[in-house]
C-alpha positions in Angstrom: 104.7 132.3 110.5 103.7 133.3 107.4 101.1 132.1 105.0 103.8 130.5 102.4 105.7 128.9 105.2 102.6 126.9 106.9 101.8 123.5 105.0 99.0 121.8 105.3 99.5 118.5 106.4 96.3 116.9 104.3 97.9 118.4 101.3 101.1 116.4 101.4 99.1 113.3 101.1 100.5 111.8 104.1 98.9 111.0 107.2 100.7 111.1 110.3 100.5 108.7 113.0 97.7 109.7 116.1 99.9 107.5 118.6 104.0 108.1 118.7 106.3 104.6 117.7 107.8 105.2 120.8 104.7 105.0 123.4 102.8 102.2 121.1 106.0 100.4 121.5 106.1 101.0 125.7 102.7 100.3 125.7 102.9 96.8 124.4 105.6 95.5 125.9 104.2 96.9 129.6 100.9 95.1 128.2 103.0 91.4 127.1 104.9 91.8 130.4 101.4 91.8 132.7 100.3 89.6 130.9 102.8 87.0 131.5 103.5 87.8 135.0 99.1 87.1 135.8 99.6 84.1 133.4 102.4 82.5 136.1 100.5 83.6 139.2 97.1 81.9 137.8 98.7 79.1 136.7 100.5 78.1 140.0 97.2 79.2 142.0 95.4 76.9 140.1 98.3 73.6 140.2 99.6 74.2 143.7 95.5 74.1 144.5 95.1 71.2 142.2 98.1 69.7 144.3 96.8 69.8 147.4 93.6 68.3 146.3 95.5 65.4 144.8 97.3 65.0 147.9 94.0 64.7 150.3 93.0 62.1 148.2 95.5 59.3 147.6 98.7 60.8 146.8 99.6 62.3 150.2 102.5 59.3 150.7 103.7 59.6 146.7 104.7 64.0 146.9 106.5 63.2 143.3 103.0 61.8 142.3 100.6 64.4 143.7 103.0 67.8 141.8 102.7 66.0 138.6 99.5 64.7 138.7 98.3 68.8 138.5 99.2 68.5 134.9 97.6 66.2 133.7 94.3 68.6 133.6 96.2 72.3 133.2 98.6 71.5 130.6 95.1 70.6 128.1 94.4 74.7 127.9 98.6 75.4 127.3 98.3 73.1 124.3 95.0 73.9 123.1 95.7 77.1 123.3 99.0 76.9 121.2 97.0 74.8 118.7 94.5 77.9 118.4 97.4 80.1 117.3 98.8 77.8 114.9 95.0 77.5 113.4 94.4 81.3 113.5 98.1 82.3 111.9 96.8 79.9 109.1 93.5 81.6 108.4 92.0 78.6 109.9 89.7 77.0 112.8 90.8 73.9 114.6 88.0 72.5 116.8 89.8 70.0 118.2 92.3 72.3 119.8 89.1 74.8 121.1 87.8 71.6 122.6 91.5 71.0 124.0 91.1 74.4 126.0 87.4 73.8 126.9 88.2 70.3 128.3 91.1 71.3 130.3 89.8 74.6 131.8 86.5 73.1 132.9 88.4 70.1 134.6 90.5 72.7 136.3 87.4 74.8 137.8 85.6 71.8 138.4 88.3 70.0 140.2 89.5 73.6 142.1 85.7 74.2 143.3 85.5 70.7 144.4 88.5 70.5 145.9 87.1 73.3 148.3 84.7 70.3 150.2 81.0 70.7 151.3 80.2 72.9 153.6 82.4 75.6 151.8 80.9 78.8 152.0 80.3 80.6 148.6 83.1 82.9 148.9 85.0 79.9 149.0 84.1 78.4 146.0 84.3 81.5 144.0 88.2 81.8 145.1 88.8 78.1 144.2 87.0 79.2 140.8 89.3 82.4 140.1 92.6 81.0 139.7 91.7 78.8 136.5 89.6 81.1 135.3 92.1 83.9 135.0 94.5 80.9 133.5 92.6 80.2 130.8 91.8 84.2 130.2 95.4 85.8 130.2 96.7 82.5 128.8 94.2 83.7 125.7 95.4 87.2 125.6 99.2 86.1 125.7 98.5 83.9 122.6 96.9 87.1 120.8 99.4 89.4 121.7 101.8 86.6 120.3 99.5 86.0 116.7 99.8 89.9 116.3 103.6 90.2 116.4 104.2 87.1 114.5 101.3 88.4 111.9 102.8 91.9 111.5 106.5 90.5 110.8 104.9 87.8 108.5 103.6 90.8 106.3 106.9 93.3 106.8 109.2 90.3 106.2 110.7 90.9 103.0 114.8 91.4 102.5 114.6 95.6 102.2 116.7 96.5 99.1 120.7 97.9 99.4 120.8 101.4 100.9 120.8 104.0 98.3 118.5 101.6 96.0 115.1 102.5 95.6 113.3 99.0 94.3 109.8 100.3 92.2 106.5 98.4 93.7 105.7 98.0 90.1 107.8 97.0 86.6 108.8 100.0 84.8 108.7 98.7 80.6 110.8 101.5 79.0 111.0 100.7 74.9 112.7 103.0 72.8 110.3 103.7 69.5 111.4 101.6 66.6 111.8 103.9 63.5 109.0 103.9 60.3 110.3 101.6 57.8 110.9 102.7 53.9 107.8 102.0 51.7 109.1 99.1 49.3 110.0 100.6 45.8 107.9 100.7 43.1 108.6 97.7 40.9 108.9 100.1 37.6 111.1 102.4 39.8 113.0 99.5 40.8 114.0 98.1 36.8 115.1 101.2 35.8 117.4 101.9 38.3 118.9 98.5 37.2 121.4 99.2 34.3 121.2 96.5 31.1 123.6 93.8 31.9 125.8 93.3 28.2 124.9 90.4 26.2 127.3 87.6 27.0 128.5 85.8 23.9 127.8 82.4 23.3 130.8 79.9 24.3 132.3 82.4 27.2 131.9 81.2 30.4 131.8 84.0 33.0 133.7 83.7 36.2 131.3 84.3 38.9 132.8 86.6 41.7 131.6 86.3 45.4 130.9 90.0 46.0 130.5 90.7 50.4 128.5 93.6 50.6 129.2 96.3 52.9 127.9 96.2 56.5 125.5 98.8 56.8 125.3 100.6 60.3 123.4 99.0 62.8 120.4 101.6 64.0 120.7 101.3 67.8 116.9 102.3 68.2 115.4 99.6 65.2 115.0 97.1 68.3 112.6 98.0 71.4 114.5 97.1 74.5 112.2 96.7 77.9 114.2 97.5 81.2 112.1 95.4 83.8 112.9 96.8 87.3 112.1 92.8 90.1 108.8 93.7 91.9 108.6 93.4 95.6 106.1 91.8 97.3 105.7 92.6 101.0 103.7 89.4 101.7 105.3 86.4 102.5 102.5 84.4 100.7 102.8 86.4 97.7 106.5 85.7 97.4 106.2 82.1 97.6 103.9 81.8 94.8 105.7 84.0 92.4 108.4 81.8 93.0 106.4 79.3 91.4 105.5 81.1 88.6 109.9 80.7 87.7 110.2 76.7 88.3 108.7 75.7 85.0 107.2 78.7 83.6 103.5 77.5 84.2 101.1 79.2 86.5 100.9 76.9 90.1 97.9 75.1 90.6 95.8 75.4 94.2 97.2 72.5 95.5 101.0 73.0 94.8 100.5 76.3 96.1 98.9 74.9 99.2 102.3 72.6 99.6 104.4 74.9 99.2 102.9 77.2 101.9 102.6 74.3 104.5 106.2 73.1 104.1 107.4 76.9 105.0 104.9 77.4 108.1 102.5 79.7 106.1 99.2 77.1 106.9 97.4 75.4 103.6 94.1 77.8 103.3 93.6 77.4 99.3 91.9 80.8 99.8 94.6 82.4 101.0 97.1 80.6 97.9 94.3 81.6 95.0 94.1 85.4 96.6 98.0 85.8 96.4 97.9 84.4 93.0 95.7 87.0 91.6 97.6 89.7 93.8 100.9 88.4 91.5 98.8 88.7 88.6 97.5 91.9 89.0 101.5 93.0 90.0 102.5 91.7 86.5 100.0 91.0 84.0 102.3 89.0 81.8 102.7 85.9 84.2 98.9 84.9 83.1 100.3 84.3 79.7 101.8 81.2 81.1 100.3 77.7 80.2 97.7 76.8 82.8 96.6 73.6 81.9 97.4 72.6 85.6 95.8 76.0 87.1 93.5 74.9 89.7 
């Protein structure tokens, strides 16, 4: 190969990827598979271990009783859990739903080791002690694996443009310059180009004529004319609030921001609404010409 026909991949200013689409993409969904799969197994460890616990002690007549009553201490760490990822898609910490989790898995292990019985040796207690454990653990990494997709396709979700339409990131202003104007004549100039209007006999009345002057040509280039290409914002955030910016042509305050996210699913962090908004302003400069008497 010759020296002409090698490129250096550094100087075309793009990077490509360590890690093929193709095996990232294999990766992860052997990962979320596994994942699910030890999720089921340590869940039904845990309850049908749960079950018979309830069933040695008072529920061994009522079966209905004794498979339901399992639930009442795993399903805690399911809805805690779901309560974390809600929280953590919104930029925010729920404690309530992290004591959720906590409550439910340490019921679970403390009911699954006692369950077990007294003079249990301590290998005994330790397998009464995995099953929740590994619950409350790939339950965890299931709910990650679920806040990165839903993440990553809350930042790529934006409507791409037509095919064959390249949308600019930024507004293009094209203006066409307006032409120097004439310097005003000079007054004295300006009366001698005028010839002497006739003296107009006392007693005559002139008829006044309208006179329509000619139309002069209109100079296509004597007006500046800006061709504003829409900007695209890949952030879902970022879209809401320059929607704002168009209902009544004022800049959005924190907490109408803050609605408008919660009423779509995109949490109510004011941090997160202020952030976009100076991302929008930074996009197009004009917008902070707006009224902002109700900024907040």
């Amino acid at each position: 190969m010759s020296a002409a026909a090698r490129v250096d991949a550094r100087s075309t200013g793009v990077d490509a990827p360590s890690t093929p689409v193709n095996v990232d993409g294999a990766i992860t969904t052997v990962a979320g598979v596994l994942t699910v799969v030890l999720t089921a197994a340590a869940f039904w460890l845990s309850y049908e271990h749960l079950q018979e616990v309830a069933a040695q002690h008072g529920m061994a007549d009522a079966v209905a009783r004794s498979w339901a009553w399992p639930a009442t201490v795993d399903l805690f760490i399911v809805i805690g859990e779901l309560l974390i990822l809600r929280a953590s898609l919104a930029h925010r910490v729920d404690w309530w739903a992290i004591g959720l989790v906590t409550a439910g898995d340490g019921g679970s292990i403390a009911l699954n080791v006692a369950g077990v019985g007294a003079d249990a040796s301590a290998l005994d207690y330790v397998v009464a002690a995995v099953p929740p454990i590994a619950a409350l653990l790939a339950f965890g990494a299931l709910m990650r694996q679920v806040h990165a997709y839903l993440a990553r396709h809350a930042m790529t979700g934006v409507n791409p443009p037509s095919p064959g339409v390249e949308a600019p990131s930024t507004p293009v202003m094209v203006s066409v310059d307006r032409p120097p104007a004439a310097p005003p004549a000079e007054p004295a100039r300006a009366a001698e180009a005028l010839p002497e209007r006739p003296a107009i006999e006392q007693g005559v009345t002139v008829a006044s004529t309208p006179v329509t002057p000619d139309a002069g040509p209109v100079d296509a280039g004597s007006t500046a004319v800006d061709l504003c290409a829409p900007v695209v914002y890949p952030n879902r955030v970022d879209q809401l609030v320059r929607a704002l910016y168009g209902t009544d042509f004022t800049q959005p305050s924190t907490a109408r921001m803050t609605q408008a996210m919660a009423q779509v699913g995109l949490g109510a962090s004011e941090s997160t609404a202020r952030t976009a908004r100076g991302r929008v302003k930074a996009r197009e400069p004009y917008l902070a010409d707006l009224p902002a008497a109700i900024a907040g």
